[in-house]
Phi, psi and omega in degrees: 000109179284174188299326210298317169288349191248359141281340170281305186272028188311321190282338182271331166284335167282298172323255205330295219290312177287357174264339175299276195329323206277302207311305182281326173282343163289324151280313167329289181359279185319307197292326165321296185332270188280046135251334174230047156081350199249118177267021192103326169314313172222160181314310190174175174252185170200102224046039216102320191277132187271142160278099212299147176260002156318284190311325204277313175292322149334268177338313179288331157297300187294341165298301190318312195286285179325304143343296172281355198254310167310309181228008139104006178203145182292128170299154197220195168029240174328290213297333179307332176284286159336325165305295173296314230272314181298297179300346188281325193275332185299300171329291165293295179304001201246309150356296176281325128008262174294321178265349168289309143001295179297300235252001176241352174068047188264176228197103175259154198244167197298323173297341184269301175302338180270310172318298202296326170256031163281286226263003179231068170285008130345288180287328186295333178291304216265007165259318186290350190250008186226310158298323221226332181109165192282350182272008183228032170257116168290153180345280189319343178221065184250143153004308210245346180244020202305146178230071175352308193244019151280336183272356170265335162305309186306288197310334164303348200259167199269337148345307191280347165276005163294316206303164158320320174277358204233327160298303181301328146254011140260021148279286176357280183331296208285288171341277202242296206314309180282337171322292191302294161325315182279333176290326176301288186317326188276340178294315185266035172280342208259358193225127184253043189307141168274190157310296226271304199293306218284288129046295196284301186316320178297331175302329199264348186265319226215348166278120174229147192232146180226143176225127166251164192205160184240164234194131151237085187319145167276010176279315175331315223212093196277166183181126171275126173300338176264018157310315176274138200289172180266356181269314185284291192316318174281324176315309181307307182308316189279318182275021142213055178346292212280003173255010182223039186268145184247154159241004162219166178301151167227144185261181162190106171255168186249167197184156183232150174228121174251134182272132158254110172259146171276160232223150184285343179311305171324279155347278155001257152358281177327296184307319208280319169299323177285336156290318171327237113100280166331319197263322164304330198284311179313330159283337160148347183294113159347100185308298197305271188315351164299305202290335200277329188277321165317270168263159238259344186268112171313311206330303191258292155035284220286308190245055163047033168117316161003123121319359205111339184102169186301147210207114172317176160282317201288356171325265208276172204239136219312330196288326180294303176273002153293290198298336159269324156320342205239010158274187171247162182277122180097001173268187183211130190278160176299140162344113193253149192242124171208177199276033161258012178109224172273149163239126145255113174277148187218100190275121192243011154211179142210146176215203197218111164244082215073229205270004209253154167260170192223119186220133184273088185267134157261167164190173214228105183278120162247088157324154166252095200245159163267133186313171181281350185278320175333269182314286198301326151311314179297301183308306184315313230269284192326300196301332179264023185244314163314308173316299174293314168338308197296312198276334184235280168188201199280304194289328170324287166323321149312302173291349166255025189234333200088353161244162209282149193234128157237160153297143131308210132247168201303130169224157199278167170292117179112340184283176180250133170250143177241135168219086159104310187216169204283092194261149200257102173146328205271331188308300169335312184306307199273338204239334207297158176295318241255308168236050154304340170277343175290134162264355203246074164314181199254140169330181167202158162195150166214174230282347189251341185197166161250147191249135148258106186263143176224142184308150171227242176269123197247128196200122171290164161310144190121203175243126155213159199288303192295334167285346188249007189292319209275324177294312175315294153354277193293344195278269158016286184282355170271338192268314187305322172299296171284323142337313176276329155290303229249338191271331162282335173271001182309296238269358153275343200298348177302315212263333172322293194292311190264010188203037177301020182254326166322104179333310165249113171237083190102244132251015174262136210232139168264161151220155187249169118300154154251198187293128189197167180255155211271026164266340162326138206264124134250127148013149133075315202246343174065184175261138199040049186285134166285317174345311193269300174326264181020279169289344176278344160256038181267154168296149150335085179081041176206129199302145160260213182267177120339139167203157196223112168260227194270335162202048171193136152295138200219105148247141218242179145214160182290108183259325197203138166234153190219058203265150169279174188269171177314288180342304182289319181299291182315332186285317189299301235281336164312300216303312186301324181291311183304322179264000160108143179249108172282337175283315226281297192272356168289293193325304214282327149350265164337313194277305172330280182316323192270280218232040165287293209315324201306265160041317203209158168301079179258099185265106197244140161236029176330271200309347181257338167301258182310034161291302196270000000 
């Protein structure tokens, strides 16, 4: 059967196919159900309130379709994960929310709702452009035409809060936004900038200074985290308990990987389709719509195979560019193999420019991916290499097979592991309530390999040493790395001070600035370092100390200095307090919201709902 028929019969072949899919996903369904107790229903909870998953996958279409509609291709794998990942957190935070609301009585009153939509005739056109259609947003308030005091004429007559799109954000309004505006205001009742706060930010923003300065990288000087005794690592820990405290669970699971490769069948198969192909187009079928259609390299694809236009040989990798050199312009070549699949080339020009030759190719790109006999064979495999797993553990099992057992590395409840491309099943696995009696994971697969997991190492929220030994580590060999940065420009500073011109001194490298504020990104000193402040408050034209920043020993000197006087800093540092920090109190939001769940009983079953 060629592709060529199952394109012609595309529509009997889709019917059909899709009813095999519903039938097997409908058993999978089932078989997850009763092996771990979980049907399915909702996403996760919150405090209890289940996140029904009917409501939830609704929302989540309409995120896709707009999506695709915005950049012309549906999100997938990852980013598609990432998604359900956000809206599942949109969700649980809008929940909670809605219930800090209840519970401060906050209320929006009409007057609070007419202000906000005086002052925002932005939204009111983009609620009326989203209910009603773009004709039906008046003149006066598109972008390029706004008329303040038509729009203020407007907002009086009582007509206008009938329409649908003027209902729909005055719901908003009531729901969530003024609501919300008033929760915002009580946060920022809670921040106090001082004179003294404000004072330093105009210094790191408006104060300016130029330094040359010499630099010792902590690179200089390598240090392995397994370098450190087991003695040091427990000391740091007791003496700083509270910097290796975790807020969520963490896994390390052990797991076998079967690679999917394609089968020389595959292979075959490919090639025999990249002949059709050759032979239609030699009958008269549109090369370029072959490619749009086809081939598998976005690149060219998009613009009907096209390369670019004229191209040395050495463009391209040799097997590809014998075979396009070695046509007549308007021939089309036998299947070519590199290690990016099959080519059907199609040379549509060649010239000589000096000595070099030059050629204009489209060409029609096939992978060579592996078939479903493939993946199912693999899969079968996987499934008796789990079966055994289960009566003795993974490595027993591995080793009688002949494969390899690797770790993850410790990772947290919520995080993503990508292994190569985005699998879908291990947070469940390793973190869900639902399968904790599995020491085995359920097959897993993604477009590069299949997978088996086995429990490995488990660490609750808090502190513990064995979950903080890698961290401790490097933290550690990084304080050792600058120690040894800062004991080295020591021990040049003489020759630093009496040879300030050298490029090199030692492992100390110079570099200068120009006049600039110490939120300026430098070398050594990083972006917005009090460190880089620092030196701008040195004397003029005298080496200051050593100083060791986050990943260099560093000594300056002041070459210019441009500071405001005091009198202006205190005047700013008033002005700033009186209007209020808006970034400041956006930030503190943000951050409010991001760690309202930890707060609260959130149970997400994302990955085990969207496994299959």
């Amino acid at each position: 059967m060629s592709i060529m028929w199952m394109k012609n019969h595309a529509k009997w072949v889709i019917v059909v196919a899709a009813i095999i899919v519903a039938v097997g996903l409908l058993f999978m369904d089932r078989q997850g159900a009763y092996r771990s107790g979980f049907h399915g229903d909702y996403v996760g909870s919150v405090n209890g309130e289940e996140l029904q998953t009917a409501a939830f996958q609704q929302e989540l279409k309409i995120y896709i379709h707009n999506e695709e509609l915005r950049t012309g291709k549906a999100p997938e794998g990852a980013q598609l994960a990432q998604i359900r990942s956000g809206l599942f957190e949109n969700k649980v935070q809008s929940i909670l929310i809605q219930k800090m609301f209840a519970d401060y009585q906050l209320q929006a009153s009409v007057e609070e709702k007419l202000e906000y939509l005086m002052n925002h005739p932005q939204e009111v056109a983009g609620s009326l452009r989203r209910y009603e259609g773009p004709d039906r947003v008046p003149v006066f308030l598109h972008d390029s035409t706004f008329d303040p005091t038509r729009f203020q004429n407007w907002m009086q007559q009582d007509s206008v809060y009938d329409r649908i799109g003027m209902r729909a954000l005055e719901e908003q309004l009531t729901i969530s936004m003024v609501p919300q505006l008033q929760l915002q205001q009580l946060l920022r009742s809670q921040v106090h900038r001082t004179d003294l706060e404000e004072a330093f930010n105009i210094e790191m923003k408006e104060d300016l200074g130029k330094i040359k300065f010499y630099q010792v990288s902590v690179d200089s000087f390598p240090v392995a985290a397994e370098q450190i005794s087991e003695a040091d690592l427990q000391a740091e820990f007791k003496a700083n308990p509270d910097s290796f405290y975790f807020h969520d669970e963490a896994a390390q699971l052990n797991f076998v990987r079967l690679p999917i490769l394609p089968s020389a069948k595959d292979s075959a198969l490919m090639h025999d389709f990249a002949v059709e192909l050759k032979e239609r187009a030699k009958k008269g079928e549109s090369f370029s719509e072959m490619a749009k259609s086809y081939s598998n390299d976005p690149g060219s694809a998009d613009s009907g195979g096209r390369l670019g236009g004229f191209q040395p040989r050495t463009t391209w990798v040799p097997a590809f560019s014998d075979a396009a050199f070695a046509l007549a312009p308007g021939e089309i070549s036998d299947p070519v193999l590199t290690s990016f699949g099959y080519h059907i080339i199609l040379l549509n020009a060649k010239k000589t420019e000096g000595t070099a030759e030059m050629a204009d190719v489209s060409h029609i790109l096939l992978k060579i991916t592996a078939g479903t006999e493939t993946t199912d064979s693999l899969t079968d495999f996987a499934e008796k290499v789990k079966n055994e797993a289960e009566q003795s553990n993974l490595e027993t099992a591995a080793n009688t097979h002949g494969l390899a057992v690797e770790k993850t590395g410790v990772f947290e409840k919520g995080s993503q592991l990508n292994f190569r491309s985005y699998l879908q099943g291990v947070q469940s696995f390793a973190f869900s309530a639902h399968e904790k009696k599995s020491k085995v994971s359920d097959v897993l697969q993604n477009d590069e390999g299949i997978y088996v997991f086995e429990r490995g190492l488990r660490f609750d929220k808090g502190r513990d040493f064995d979950r903080a030994r890698e961290r401790i580590a490097q933290s550690l060999a990084r304080k050792r790395q600058l120690d040894m940065a800062r004991k080295e420009i020591e021990q040049v500073r003489s020759d630093i001070v009496s040879q300030d011109s050298k490029p090199v001194i030692g492992k100390a490298t110079l570099d200068t600035t120009s006049l600039i504020s110490a939120e300026t990104f430098v070398p050594a000193f990083g972006f917005g370092s009090p460190d880089l402040l620092r030196c701008f408050h040195q004397k003029l034209d005298e080496w200051g100390p050593t100083r060791t920043t986050s990943n260099a020993a560093v000594i300056a000197k002041l070459v210019q200095s441009q500071p405001l006087t005091a009198d202006e800093r205190l005047s700013k540092a008033r002005a700033a307090v009186a209007q209020g920090d808006m970034p400041l109190m956006s930030a503190l939001w943000q951050q409010w919201a991001m760690d309202l769940p930890k707060t609260a009983k959130v149970e997400n079953n994302l990955d085990m709902v969207y496994r299959n």
